[in-house]
C-alpha positions as CSV (number, residue, x, y, z in Angstrom):
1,X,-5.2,36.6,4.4
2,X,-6.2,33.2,3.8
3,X,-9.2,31.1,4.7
4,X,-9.1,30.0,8.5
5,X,-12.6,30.0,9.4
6,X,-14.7,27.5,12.6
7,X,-17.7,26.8,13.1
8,X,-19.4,25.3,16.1
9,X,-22.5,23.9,16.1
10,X,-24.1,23.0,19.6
11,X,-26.8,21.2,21.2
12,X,-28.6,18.3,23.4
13,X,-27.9,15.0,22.0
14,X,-30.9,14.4,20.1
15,X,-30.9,17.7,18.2
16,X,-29.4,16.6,14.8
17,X,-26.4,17.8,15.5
18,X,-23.8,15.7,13.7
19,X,-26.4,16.3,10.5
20,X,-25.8,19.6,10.5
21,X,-22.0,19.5,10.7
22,X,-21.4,16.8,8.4
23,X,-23.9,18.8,5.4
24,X,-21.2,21.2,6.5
25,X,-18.5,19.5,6.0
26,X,-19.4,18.0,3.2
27,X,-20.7,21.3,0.8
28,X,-16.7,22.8,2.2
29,X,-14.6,19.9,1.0
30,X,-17.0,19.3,-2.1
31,X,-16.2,22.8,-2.8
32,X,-12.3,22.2,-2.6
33,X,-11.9,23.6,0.8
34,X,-9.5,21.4,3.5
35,X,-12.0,20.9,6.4
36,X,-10.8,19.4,10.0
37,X,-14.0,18.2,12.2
38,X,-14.3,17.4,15.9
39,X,-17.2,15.5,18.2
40,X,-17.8,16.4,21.0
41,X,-20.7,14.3,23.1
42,X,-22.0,13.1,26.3
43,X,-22.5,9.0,27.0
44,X,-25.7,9.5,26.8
45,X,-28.8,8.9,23.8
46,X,-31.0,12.3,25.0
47,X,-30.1,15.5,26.7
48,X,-26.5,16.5,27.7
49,X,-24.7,19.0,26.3
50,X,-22.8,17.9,22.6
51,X,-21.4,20.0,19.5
52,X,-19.0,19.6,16.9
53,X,-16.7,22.1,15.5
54,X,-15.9,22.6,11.7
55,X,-13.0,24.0,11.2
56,X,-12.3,25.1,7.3
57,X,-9.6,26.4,5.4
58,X,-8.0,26.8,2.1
59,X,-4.6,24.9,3.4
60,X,-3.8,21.2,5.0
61,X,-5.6,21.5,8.8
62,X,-5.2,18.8,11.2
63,X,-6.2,20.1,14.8
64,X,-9.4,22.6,15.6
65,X,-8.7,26.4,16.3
66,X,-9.3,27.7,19.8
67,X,-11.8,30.4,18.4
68,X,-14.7,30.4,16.3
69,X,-16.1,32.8,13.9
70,X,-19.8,31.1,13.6
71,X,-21.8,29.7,16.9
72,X,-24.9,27.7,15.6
73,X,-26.5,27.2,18.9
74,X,-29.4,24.9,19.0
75,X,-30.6,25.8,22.4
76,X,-29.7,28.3,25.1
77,X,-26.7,26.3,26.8
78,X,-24.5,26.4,23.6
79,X,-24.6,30.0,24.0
80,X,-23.6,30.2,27.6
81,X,-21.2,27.7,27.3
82,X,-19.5,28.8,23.6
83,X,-20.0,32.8,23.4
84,X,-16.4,33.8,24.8
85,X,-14.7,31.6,22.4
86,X,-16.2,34.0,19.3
87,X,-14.0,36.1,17.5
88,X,-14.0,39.9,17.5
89,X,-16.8,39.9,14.3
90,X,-18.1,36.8,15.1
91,X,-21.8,35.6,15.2
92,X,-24.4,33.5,16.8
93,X,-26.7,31.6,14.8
94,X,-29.7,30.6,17.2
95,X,-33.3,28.5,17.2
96,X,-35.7,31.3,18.4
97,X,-36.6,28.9,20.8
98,X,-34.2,29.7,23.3
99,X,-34.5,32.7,23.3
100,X,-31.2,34.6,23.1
101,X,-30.8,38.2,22.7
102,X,-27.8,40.2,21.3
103,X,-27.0,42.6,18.5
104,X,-24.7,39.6,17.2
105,X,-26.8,36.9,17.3
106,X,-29.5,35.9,14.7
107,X,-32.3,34.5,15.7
108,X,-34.3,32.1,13.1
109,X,-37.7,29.6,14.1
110,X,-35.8,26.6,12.7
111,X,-39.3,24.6,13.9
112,X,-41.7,26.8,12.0
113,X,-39.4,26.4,8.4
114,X,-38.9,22.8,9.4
115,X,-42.8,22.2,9.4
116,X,-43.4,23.9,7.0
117,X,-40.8,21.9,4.7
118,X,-42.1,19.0,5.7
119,X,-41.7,18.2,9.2
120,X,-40.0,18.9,12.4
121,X,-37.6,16.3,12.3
122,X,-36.2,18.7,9.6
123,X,-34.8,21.5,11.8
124,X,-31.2,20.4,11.7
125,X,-31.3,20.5,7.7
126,X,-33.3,24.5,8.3
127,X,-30.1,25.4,10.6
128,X,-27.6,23.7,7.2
129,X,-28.9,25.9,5.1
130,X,-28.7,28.9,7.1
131,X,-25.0,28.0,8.3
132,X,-24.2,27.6,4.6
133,X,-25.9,30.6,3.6
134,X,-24.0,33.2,5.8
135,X,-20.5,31.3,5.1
136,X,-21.8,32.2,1.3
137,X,-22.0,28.5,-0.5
138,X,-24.1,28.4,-3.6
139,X,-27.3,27.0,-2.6
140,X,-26.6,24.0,-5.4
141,X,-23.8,22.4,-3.4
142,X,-26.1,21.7,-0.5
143,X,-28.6,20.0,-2.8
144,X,-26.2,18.0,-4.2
145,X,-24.6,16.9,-0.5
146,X,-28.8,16.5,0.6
147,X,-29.3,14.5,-2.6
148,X,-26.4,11.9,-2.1
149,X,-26.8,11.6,1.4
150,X,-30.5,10.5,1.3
151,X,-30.2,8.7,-2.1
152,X,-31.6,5.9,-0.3
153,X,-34.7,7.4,1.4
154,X,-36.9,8.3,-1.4
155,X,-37.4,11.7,-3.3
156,X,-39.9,12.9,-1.5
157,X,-37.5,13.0,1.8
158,X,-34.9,14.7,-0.5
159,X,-37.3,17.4,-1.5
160,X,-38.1,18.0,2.0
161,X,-34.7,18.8,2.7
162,X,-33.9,20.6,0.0
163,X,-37.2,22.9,0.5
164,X,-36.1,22.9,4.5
165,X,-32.3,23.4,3.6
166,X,-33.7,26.9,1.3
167,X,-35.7,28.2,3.6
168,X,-32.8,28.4,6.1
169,X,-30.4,29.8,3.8
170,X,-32.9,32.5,2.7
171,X,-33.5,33.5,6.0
172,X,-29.3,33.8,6.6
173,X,-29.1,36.1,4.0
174,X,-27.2,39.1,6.2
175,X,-23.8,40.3,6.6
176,X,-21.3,38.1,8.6
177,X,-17.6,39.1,8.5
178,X,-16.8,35.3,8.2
179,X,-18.5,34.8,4.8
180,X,-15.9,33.0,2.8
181,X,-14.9,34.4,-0.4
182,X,-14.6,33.3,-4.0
183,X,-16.2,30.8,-5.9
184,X,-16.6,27.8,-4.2
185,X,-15.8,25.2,-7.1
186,X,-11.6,25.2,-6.2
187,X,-10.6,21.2,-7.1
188,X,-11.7,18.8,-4.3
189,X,-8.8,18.1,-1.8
190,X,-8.7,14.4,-1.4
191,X,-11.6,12.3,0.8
192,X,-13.3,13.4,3.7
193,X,-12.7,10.8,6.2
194,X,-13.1,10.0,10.3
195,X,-10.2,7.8,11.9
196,X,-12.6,4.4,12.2
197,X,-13.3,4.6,8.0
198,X,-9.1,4.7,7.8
199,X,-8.6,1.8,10.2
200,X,-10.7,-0.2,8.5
201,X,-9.7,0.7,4.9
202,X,-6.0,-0.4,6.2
203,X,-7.7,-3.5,7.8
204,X,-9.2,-4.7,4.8
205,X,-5.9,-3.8,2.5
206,X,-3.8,-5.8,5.0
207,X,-6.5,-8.7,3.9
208,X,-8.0,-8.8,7.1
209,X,-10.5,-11.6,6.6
210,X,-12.1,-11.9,10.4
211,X,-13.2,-8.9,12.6
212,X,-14.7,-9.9,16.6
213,X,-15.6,-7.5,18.7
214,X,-17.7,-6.4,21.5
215,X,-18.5,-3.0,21.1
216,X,-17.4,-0.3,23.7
217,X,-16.8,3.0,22.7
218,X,-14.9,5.1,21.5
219,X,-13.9,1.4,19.4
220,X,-17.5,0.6,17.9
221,X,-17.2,2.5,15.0
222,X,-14.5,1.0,13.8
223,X,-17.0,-2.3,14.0
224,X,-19.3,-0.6,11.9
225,X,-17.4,0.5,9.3
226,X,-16.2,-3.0,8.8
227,X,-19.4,-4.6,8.8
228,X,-19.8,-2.0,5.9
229,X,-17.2,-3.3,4.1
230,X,-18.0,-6.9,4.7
231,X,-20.0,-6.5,1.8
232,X,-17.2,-5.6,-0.6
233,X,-14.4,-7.4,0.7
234,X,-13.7,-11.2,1.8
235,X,-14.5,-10.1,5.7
236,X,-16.2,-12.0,8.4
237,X,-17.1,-9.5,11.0
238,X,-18.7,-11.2,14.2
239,X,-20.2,-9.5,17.4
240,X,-19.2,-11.7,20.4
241,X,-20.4,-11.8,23.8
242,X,-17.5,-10.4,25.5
243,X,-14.0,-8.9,24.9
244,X,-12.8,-12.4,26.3
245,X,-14.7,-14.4,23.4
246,X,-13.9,-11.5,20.7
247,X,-9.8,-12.2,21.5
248,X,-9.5,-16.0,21.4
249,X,-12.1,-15.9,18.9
250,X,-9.2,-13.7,16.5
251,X,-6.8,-16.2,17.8
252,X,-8.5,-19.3,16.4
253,X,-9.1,-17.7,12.7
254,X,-5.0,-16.6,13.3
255,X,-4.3,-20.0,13.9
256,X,-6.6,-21.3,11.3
257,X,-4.5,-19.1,8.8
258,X,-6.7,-15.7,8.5
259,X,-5.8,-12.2,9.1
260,X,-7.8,-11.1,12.0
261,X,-8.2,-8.5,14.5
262,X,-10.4,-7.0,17.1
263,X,-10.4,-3.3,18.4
264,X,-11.9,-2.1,21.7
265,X,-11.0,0.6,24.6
266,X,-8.6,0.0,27.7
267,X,-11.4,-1.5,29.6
268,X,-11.6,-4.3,27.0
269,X,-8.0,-4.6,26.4
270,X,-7.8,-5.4,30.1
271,X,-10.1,-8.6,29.6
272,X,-8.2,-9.8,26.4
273,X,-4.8,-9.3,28.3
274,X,-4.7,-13.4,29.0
275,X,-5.4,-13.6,25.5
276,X,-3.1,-11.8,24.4
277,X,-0.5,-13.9,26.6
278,X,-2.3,-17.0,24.5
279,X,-1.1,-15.4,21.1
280,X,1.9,-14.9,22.7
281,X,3.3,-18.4,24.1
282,X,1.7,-19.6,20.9
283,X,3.2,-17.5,18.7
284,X,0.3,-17.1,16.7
285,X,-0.3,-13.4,15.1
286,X,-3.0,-11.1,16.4
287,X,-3.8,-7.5,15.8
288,X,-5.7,-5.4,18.2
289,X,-6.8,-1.7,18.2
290,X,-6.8,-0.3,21.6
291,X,-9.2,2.8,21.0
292,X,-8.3,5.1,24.3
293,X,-10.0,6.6,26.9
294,X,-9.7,8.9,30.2
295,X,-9.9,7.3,33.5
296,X,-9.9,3.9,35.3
297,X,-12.8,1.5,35.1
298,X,-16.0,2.9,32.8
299,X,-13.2,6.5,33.1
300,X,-15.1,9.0,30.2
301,X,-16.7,6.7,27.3
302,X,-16.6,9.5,24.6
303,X,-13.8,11.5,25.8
304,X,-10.1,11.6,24.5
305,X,-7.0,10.7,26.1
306,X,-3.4,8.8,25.9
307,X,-3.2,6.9,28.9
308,X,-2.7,3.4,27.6
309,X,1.1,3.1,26.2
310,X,2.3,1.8,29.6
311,X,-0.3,-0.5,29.7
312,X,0.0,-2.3,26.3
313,X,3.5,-2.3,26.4
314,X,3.4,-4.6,29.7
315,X,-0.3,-6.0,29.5
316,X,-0.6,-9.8,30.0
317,X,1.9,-12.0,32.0
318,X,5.4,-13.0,31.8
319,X,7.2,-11.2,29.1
320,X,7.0,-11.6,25.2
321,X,8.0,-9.1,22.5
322,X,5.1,-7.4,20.9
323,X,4.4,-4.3,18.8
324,X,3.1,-0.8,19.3
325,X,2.0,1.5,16.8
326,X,0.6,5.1,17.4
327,X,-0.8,6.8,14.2
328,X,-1.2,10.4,14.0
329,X,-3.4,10.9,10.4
330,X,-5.7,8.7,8.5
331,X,-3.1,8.0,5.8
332,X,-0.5,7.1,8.9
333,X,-3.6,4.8,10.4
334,X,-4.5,3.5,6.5
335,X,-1.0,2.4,6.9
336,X,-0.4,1.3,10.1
337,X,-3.2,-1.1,10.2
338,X,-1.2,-2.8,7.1
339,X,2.2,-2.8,8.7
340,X,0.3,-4.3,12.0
341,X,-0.8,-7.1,10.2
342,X,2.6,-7.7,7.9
343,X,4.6,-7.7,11.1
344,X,1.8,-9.8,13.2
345,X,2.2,-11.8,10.8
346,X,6.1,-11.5,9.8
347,X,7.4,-12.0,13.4
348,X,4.4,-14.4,14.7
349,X,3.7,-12.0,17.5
350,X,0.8,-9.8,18.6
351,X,0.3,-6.4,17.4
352,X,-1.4,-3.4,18.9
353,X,-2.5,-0.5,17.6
354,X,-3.0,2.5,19.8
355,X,-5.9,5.4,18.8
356,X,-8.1,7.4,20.8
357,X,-11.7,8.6,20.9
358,X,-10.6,12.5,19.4
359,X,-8.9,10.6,16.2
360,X,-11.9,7.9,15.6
361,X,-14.2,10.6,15.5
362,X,-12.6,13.0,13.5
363,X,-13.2,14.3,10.5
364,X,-9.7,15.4,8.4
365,X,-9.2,16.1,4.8
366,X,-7.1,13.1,3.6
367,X,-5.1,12.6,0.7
368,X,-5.7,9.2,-1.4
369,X,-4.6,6.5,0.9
370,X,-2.4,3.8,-0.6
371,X,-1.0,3.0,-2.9
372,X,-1.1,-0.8,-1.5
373,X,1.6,-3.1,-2.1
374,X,0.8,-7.3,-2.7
375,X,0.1,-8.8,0.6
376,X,2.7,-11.5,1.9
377,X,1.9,-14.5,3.6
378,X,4.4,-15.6,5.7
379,X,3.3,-19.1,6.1
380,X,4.4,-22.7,5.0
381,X,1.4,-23.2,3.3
382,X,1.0,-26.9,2.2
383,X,3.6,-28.5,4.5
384,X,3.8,-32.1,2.9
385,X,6.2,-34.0,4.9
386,X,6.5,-37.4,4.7
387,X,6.9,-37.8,8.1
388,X,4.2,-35.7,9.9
389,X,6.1,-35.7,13.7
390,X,9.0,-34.3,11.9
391,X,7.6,-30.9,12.0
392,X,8.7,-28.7,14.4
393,X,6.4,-26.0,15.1
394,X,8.5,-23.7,17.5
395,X,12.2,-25.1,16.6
396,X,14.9,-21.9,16.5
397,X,14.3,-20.3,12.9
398,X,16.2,-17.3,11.3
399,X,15.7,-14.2,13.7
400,X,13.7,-16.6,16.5
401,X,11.3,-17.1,13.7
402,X,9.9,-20.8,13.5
403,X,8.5,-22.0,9.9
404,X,4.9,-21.8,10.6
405,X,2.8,-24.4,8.6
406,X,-1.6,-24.2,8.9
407,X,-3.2,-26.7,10.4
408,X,-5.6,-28.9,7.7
409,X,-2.7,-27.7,5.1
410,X,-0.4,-30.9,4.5
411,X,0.9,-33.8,6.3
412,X,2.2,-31.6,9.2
413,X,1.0,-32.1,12.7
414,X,0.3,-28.5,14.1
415,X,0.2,-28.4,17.7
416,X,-0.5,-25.6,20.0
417,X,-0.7,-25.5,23.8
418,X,-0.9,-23.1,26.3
419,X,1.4,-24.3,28.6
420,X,5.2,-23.8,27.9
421,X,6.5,-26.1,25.9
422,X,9.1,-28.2,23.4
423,X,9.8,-27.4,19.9
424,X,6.9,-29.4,18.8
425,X,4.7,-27.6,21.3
426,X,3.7,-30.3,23.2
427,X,4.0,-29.2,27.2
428,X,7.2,-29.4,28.9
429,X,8.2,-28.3,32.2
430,X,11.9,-29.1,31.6
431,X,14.8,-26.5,32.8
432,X,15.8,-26.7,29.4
433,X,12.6,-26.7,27.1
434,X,11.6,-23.2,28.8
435,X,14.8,-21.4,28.5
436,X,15.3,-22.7,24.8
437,X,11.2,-20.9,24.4
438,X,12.1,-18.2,26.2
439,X,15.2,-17.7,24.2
440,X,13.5,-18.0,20.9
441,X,10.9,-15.6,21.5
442,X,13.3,-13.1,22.6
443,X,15.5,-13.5,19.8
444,X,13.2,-11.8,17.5
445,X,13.7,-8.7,19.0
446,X,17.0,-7.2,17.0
447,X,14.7,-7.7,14.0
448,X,11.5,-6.4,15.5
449,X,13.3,-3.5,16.3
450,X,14.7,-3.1,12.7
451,X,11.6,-3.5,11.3
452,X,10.4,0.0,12.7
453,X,10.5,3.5,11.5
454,X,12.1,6.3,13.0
455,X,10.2,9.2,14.2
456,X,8.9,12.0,12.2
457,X,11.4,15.0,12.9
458,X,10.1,18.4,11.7
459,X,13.2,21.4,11.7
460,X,15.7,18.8,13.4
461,X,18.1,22.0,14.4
462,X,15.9,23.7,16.4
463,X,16.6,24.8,19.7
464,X,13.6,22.8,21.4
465,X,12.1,20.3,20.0
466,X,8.5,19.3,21.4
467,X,7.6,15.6,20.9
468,X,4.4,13.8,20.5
469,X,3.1,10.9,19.9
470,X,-0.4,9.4,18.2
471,X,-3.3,11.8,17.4
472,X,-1.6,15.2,19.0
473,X,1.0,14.9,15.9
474,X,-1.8,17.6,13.9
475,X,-2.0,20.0,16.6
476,X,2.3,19.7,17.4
477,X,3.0,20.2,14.4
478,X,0.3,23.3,13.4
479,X,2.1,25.2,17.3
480,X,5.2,24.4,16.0
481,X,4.4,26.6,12.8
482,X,3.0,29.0,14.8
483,X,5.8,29.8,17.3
484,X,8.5,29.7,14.2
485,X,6.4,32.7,12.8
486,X,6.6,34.2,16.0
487,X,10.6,33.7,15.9
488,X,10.8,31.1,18.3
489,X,13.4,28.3,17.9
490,X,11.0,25.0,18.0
491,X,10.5,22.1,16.3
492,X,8.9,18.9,16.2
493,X,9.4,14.9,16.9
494,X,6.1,12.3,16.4
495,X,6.5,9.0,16.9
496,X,4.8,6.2,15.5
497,X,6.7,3.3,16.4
498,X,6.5,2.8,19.4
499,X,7.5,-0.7,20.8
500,X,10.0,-2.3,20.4
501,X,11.2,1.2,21.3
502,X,13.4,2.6,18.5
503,X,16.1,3.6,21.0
504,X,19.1,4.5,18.1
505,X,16.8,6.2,16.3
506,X,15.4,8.9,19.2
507,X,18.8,8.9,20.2
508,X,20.4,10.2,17.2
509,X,17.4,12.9,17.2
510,X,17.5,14.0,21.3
511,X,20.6,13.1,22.6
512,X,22.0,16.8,23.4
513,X,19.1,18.2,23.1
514,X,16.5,20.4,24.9
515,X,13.1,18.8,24.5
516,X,9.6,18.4,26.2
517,X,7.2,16.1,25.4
518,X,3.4,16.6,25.0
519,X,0.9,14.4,25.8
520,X,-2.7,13.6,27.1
521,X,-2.1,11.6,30.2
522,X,-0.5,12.8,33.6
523,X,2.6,11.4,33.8
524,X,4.2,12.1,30.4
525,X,4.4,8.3,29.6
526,X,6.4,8.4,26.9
527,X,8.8,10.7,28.5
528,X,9.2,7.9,31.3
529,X,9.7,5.8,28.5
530,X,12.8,7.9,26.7
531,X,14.5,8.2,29.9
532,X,13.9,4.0,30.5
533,X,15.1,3.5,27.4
534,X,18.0,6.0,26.0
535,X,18.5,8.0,29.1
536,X,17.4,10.8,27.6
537,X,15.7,13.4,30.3
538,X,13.3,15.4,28.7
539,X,13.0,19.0,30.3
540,X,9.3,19.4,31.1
541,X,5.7,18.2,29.8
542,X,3.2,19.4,28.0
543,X,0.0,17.7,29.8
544,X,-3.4,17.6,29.0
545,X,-5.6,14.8,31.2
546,X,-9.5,16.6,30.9
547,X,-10.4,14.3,28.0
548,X,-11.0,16.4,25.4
549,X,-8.1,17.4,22.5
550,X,-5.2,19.7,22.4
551,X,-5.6,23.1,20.7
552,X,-2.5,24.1,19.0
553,X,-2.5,27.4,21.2
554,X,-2.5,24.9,24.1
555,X,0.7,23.4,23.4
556,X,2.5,26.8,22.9
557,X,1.5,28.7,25.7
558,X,2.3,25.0,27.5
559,X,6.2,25.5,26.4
560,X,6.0,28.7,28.6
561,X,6.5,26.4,32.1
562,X,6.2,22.8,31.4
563,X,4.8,20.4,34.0
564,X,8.0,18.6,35.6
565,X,8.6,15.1,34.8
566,X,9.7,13.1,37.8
């Protein structure tokens, strides 16, 4: 048998919970194990109920298991909430403090080792150690992890971990039927890394050189981690006062001749819509990531869903081409964010990028991203005309691409406007002037569409093939697996690309076929969008709409009766 264990490590917000898992994490992938992390949390600073689940193994996971072998429950809820979901031998790690009685549950006062390490504060690095000692890590690994991750606070912080991590894994010492064998020094498997930190790695290898936001969640991290990397890389990053400023301010650096983006949730995305038309009608590149989330309005701020695909494919007004992408692993959102900005760029459109709350947070074993090809510009660069009215900013080019030249960059006179307008973008309300615009941007569709990859098609001969789209490709694929073992006929298709749809390409892979698609909103969006655009009827759905992730054992006992599509 080989290494499948979860852990899940619950509590109020507050409670160091996230410390716990990520020392977790960490000591497992430092020691070569594949590890596959979830968040789970309340909007809210205090209170609630949160927890995130480890899952570890010694193969490639990508989705969380529906049981769990160790419950570290940091007060009495966890345990109500979490027991039924241990396994047969599992156990319950517990704070004294609240109380919980059982012949499987150890009880340990993670406040009386944390002051006597050094401090209360230090309970979450007490309940670490223990959660490392009864999985079986060497002791040295979770120095090592405490070390790096308070290199910056001072020794005598370290030590106090370090003596409040020991005294915790001391105490653990008991037999647990999840203890991990071997040795614990296999080679490490890649990076450990969150969706936001593979956004932004993809944003600043596209050359991204301005960021504006206004931070709502699940999108702010991705904020952060490029303020982090302002410091490395040629990157502006700039907070703006609204959604509405953080849009047009993208637009003017575009314009200007930088890469930029912003990335919010669907309630931003709805105030940068008329921006978005802005980029449009000016043909001026923007990339946006639309970090999802359940419900209308405020909906659920830290919960996960896919409800947004009709929505950026038809947001702002009038119609324009644009593109949607949909990545389903760091390495696919490392590249992604690249391709957004080379076909922004390429095609002089916007670009959108479509993630989700359950993917930003994540933590996945990745393999090393890249590697990155040169950047290229598709620009005029120093337009030096003799005559500066010659240049036509929006006349017909190759594929309804103009020849864009920057403003300040040459002789050229670089006009945009707002309104419609003439080939040298100065407004026009002629018959003429507007059909020859609308003609143009349209005509950069056949190529748009080229431009895109196929999906992802995992055993193509299968009887039924389940497809997916954006962060449920880990868990799709992982129920595929398991119902193959189990003799069943089923495969897999993941899409990507999502708009321009690849019609040919889904075609060539569904037409004939029996297939059900699975995704986290009510309606089976993409479904709708198969049948809009191959006629293609898929037989059923696979829905999820509470806001939290799909468990692989979801989507196969899902292919029992699928939800009808109408």
């Amino acid at each position: 048998m080989g290494i499948d264990r979860t852990v899940k490590i619950g509590g109020e917000a507050g409670q160091g919970i996230q410390t716990v898992g990520h020392v977790l994490a960490a000591v497992c992938h430092r020691a070569g194990l594949h590890v596959m992390a979830v968040n789970d949390f309340e909007s809210r600073i205090r209170g609630g109920h949160s927890f995130m689940q480890v899952r570890i193994a010694d193969r490639d996971v990508a989705a969380p298991h529906h049981r769990i072998d160790l419950l570290v429950a940091l007060d009495r809820r966890t345990y109500s909430e979490h027991r039924h979901e241990l396994v047969r031998d599992g156990l319950t790690l517990a704070d004294a403090a609240a109380g919980l009685e059982g012949e499987k549950v150890l009880n340990l006062p993670f406040a009386d080792m944390a002051n006597e390490a050094g401090g209360r504060i230090l309970a979450n690095t007490v309940a670490a150690g223990a959660c490392l000692g009864l999985l079986g890590a060497p002791a040295a690994l979770g120095h090592e992890i405490l070390a790096h991750q308070f290199r910056d606070k001072g020794q005598t912080l370290i030590d106090q971990n370090r003596r409040a991590f020991d005294l915790g894994y001391a105490a653990a010492q008991v037999p647990f039927a999840g203890r991990i064998p071997g040795t614990w020094d296999l080679p490490v498997q890649g990076y450990l890394m969150d969706g936001t930190r593979a956004l932004a790695l993809g944003a600043a290898a596209a050359d991204c050189r301005v960021a504006a936001f206004y931070p709502m969640s699940p999108a702010t991290g991705i904020l952060a981690q490029l303020t982090e990397l302002s410091g490395i890389f040629p990157l502006a990053v700039e907070q703006a006062e609204d959604e509405i400023a953080a849009a047009n301010m993208v637009i003017g650096a575009a314009f200007a001749g930088a890469r930029a983006m912003t990335a919010t949730s669907g309630g931003g995305f709805c105030l940068m819509t008329e921006a978005l038309g802005l980029a449009a009608i000016t043909e001026t590149p923007m990339v946006v990531v639309d970090a999802m989330r359940p419900g209308p309005a405020t909906g659920l701020p830290t919960r996960t869903a896919q409800g947004d695909l009709n929505f950026v494919i038809h947001a702002s007004q009038d119609e324009f081409p644009r593109f949607v992408l949909a990545p389903g692993s760091p390495a696919q959102a490392f590249d992604a964010m690249i391709r957004a900005f080379d076909l922004a760029e390429r095609f002089q459109v916007p670009a959108i990028v479509l993630v989700d709350q359950y993917f930003n947070d994540s933590l996945f074993t990745t393999p090393a991203l890249g590697p990155v090809a040169a950047v290229t510009r598709y620009v005029i660069g120093d337009a030096d005309l003799e005559d500066p009215e010659a240049y036509r900013r929006f006349a017909p080019g190759v594929d309804g691409v103009s020849p864009r030249a920057l403003p300040c960059r040459g002789r050229a006179r670089v006009v945009a406007c707002s309104d419609e307008h003439r080939e040298d973008g100065h407004i026009s309300e002629k018959i003429a002037d507007r059909q020859q615009m609308v003609a143009k941007r349209f005509a950069k569709l056949p190529a748009m569409r080229d431009a895109l990859r196929a999906p992802e098609v995992i055993h193509p001969d299968a009887e039924t093939l389940l497809v997916g789209w954006g962060s449920t490709r880990g868990a799709l694929l992982e129920a595929v697996e398991g119902l193959r073992e189990e003799g069943r006929s089923v495969g897999a298709v993941h899409f990507t690309d999502l708009w321009p749809f690849p019609s040919q390409a889904a075609a060539r892979v569904l037409d004939g076929r029996r297939f059900i698609v699975v995704e986290q909103n009510v309606t089976g969006q993409l479904g709708r969008l198969l049948r809009e655009q191959t006629g293609l009827v898929a037989a059923g759905g696979i829905l999820k709409s509470d806001g939290r992730p799909f468990f692989p054992q979801e989507i196969a006992r899902g292919l029992e009766a699928p939800t009808r599509l109408d």
